[in-house]
NUKE-974779 format. One line per field, with one value per residue: residue number from 0; x, y negated, z negated of N, C-alpha, C in turn. Coordinates in Angstrom, 3 decimals. Atoms other than C-alpha are relative to their C-alpha. Layout:
N
num NUM ...
n.east X ...
n.north Y ...
n.up Z ...
ca.east X ...
ca.north Y ...
ca.up Z ...
c.east X ...
c.north Y ...
c.up Z ...
// end
This chain:
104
num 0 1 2 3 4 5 6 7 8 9 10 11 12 13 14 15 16 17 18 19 20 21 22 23 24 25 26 27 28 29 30 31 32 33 34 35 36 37 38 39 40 41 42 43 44 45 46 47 48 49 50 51 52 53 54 55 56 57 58 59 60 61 62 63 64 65 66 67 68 69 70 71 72 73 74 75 76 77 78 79 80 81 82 83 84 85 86 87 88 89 90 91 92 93 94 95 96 97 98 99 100 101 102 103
n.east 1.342 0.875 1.627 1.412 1.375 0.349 0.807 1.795 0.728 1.542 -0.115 -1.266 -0.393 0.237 -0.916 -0.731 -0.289 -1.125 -1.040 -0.846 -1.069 -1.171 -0.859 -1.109 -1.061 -0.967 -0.542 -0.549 -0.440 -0.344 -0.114 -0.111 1.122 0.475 1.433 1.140 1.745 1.180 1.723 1.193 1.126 0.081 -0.703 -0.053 -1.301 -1.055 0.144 -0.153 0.731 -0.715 -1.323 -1.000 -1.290 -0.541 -1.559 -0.107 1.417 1.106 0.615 -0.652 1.397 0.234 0.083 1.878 0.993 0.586 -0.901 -1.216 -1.195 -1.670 -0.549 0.621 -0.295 -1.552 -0.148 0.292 -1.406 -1.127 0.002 -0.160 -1.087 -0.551 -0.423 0.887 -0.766 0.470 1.154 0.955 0.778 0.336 0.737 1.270 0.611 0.207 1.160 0.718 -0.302 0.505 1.502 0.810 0.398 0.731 1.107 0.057
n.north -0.337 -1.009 0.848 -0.622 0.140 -0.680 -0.087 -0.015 -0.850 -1.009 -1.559 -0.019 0.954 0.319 0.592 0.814 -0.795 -0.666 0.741 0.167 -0.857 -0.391 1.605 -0.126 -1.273 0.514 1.179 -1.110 -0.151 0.364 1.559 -1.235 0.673 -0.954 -0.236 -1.817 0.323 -0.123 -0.081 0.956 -0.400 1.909 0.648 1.210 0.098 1.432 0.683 -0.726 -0.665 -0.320 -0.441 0.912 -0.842 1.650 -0.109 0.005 0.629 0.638 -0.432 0.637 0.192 -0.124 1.558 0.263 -0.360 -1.704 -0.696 0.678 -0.569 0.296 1.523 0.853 -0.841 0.263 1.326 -0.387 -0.342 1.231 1.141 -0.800 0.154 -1.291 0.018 -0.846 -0.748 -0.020 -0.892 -0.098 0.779 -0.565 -0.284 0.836 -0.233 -1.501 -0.270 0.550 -1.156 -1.610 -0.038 0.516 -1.208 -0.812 0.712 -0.066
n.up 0.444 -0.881 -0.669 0.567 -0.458 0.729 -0.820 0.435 -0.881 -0.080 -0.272 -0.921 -1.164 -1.413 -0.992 0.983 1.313 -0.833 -0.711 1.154 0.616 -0.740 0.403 0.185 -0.149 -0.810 0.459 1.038 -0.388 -0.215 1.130 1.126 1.040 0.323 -0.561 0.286 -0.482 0.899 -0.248 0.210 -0.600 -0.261 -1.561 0.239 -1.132 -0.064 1.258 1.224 -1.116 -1.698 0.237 0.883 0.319 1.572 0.816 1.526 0.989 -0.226 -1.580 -1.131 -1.046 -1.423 -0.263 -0.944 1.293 -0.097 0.104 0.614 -0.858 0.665 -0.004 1.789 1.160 0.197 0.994 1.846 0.755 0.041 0.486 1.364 0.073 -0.236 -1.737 -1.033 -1.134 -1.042 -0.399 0.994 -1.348 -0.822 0.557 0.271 -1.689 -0.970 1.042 -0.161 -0.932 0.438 0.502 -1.389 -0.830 0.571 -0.314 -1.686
ca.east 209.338 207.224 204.251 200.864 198.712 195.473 192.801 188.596 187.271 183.395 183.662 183.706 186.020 184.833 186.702 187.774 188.535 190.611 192.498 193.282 194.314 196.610 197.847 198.638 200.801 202.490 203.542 204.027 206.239 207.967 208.020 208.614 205.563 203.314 199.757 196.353 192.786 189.672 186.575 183.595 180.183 180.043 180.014 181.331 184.242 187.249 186.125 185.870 184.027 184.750 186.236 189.055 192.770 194.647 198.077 198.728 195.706 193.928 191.955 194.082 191.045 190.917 191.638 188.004 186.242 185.701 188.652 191.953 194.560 198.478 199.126 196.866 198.664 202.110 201.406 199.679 203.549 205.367 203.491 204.568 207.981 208.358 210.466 208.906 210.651 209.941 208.787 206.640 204.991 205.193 203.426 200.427 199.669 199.824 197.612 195.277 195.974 194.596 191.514 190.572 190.889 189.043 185.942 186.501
ca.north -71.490 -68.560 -69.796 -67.801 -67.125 -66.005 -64.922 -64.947 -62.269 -60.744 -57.038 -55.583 -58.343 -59.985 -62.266 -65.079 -62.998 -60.811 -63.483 -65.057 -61.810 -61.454 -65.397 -64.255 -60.963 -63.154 -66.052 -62.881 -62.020 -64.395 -66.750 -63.853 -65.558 -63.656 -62.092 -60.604 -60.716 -61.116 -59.789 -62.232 -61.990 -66.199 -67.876 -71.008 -71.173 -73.440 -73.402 -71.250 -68.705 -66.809 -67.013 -69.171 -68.949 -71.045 -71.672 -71.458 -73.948 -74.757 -74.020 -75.119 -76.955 -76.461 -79.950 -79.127 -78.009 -74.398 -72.687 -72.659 -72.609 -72.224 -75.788 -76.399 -73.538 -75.343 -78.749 -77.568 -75.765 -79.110 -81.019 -78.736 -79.462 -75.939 -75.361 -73.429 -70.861 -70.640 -66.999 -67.808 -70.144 -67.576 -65.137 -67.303 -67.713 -63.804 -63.539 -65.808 -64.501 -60.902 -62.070 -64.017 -60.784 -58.977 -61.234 -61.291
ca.up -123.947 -122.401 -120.231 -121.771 -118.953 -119.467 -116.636 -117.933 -115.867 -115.159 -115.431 -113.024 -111.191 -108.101 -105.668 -107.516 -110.897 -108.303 -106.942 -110.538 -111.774 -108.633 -109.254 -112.575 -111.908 -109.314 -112.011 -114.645 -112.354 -110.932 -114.087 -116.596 -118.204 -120.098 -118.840 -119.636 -118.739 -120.795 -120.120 -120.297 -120.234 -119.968 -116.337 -117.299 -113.985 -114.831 -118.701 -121.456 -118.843 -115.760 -113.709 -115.368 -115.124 -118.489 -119.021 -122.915 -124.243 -121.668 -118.047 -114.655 -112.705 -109.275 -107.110 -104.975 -108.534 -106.849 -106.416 -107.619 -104.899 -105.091 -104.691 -108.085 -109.766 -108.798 -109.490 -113.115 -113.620 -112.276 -114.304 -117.320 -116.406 -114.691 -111.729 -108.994 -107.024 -103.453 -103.685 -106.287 -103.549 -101.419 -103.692 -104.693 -100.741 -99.538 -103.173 -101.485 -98.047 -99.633 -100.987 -97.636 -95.562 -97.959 -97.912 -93.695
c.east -0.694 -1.381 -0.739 -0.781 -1.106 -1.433 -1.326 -0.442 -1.342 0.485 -1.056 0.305 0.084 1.179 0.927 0.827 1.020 1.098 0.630 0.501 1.113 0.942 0.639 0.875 1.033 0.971 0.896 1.367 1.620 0.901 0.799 -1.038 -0.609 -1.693 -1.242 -0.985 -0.705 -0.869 -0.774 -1.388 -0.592 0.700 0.446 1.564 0.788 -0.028 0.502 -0.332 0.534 -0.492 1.140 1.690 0.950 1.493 -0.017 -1.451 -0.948 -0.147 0.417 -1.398 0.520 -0.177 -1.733 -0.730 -0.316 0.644 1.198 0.882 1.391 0.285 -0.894 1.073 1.927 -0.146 -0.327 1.879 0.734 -0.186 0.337 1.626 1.025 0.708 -0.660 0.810 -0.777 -0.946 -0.765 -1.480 -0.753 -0.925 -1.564 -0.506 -0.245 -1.056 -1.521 -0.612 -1.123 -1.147 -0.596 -0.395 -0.700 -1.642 -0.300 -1.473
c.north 0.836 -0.816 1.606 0.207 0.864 -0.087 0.364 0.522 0.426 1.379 0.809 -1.518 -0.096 -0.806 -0.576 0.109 0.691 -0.683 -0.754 0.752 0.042 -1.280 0.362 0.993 -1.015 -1.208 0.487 0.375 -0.609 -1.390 0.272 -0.497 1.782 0.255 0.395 -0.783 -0.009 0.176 -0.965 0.213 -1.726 -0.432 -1.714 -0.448 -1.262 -0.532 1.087 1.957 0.353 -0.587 -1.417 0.464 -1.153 0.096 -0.731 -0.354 -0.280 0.490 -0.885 -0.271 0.015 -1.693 -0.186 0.228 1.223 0.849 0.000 0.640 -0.071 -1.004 -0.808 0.170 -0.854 -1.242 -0.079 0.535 -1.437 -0.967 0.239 0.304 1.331 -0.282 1.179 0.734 0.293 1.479 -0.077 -0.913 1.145 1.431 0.136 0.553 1.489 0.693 -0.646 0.223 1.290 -0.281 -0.294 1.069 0.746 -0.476 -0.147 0.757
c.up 1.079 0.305 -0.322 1.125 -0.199 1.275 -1.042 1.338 -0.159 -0.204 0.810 0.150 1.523 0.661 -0.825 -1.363 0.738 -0.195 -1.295 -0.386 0.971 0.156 -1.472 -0.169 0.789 -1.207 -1.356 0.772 0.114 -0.947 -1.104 -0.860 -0.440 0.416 -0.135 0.724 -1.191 0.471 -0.578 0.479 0.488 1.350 -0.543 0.951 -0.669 -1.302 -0.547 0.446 0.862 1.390 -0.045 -0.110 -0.948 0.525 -1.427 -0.259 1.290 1.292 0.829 0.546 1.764 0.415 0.794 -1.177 0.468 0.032 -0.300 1.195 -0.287 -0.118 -1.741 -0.777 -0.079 -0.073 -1.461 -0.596 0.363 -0.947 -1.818 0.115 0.725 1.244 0.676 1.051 1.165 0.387 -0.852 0.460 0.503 -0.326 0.036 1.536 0.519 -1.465 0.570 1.553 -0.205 0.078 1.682 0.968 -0.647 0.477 1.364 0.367
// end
């Protein structure tokens, strides 16, 4: 079964909208899942709203409630029975990595 992901972006996209779209290219990637964005004009983070990153039905929450880091995005796939390749680890992190120096 193909994993759906599905980033809820602001338009433009800021940090967080960034860094989900670049979480999921990395999982598009690495997963062969499948990818898009949605524009939103609704802040509703971690819901229905941006910024929001799903797999298939539903919004991965973040373990602090504010951001979603790789270690969410790979316990949300373990707990979906996925296996996790190490560069798909390693990915996530230099996705997360990026943003941080950006914001510097």
């Amino acid at each position: 079964m193909t994993l759906h992901v599905r980033v809820i972006s602001q338009q433009p996209p800021g940090g967080r909208c960034n860094l989900y779209g670049d979480y999921a290219k990395a999982l598009a990637s690495h997963l062969d899942a499948e990818a898009e964005r949605i524009d939103s004009t609704l802040r509703d983070a971690h819901g229905e709203g941006f910024p929001s990153l799903w797999f298939d039905d539903g919004p991965v929450p973040p373990a602090d409630g504010v951001i979603l880091m790789p270690d969410d995005l790979v316990a949300a796939l373990e707990a979906r029975g996925v296996a996790v390749p190490a560069a798909l680890s390693e990915a996530l992190e230099a996705a997360l990595e990026r943003m941080l120096e950006q914001g510097a």
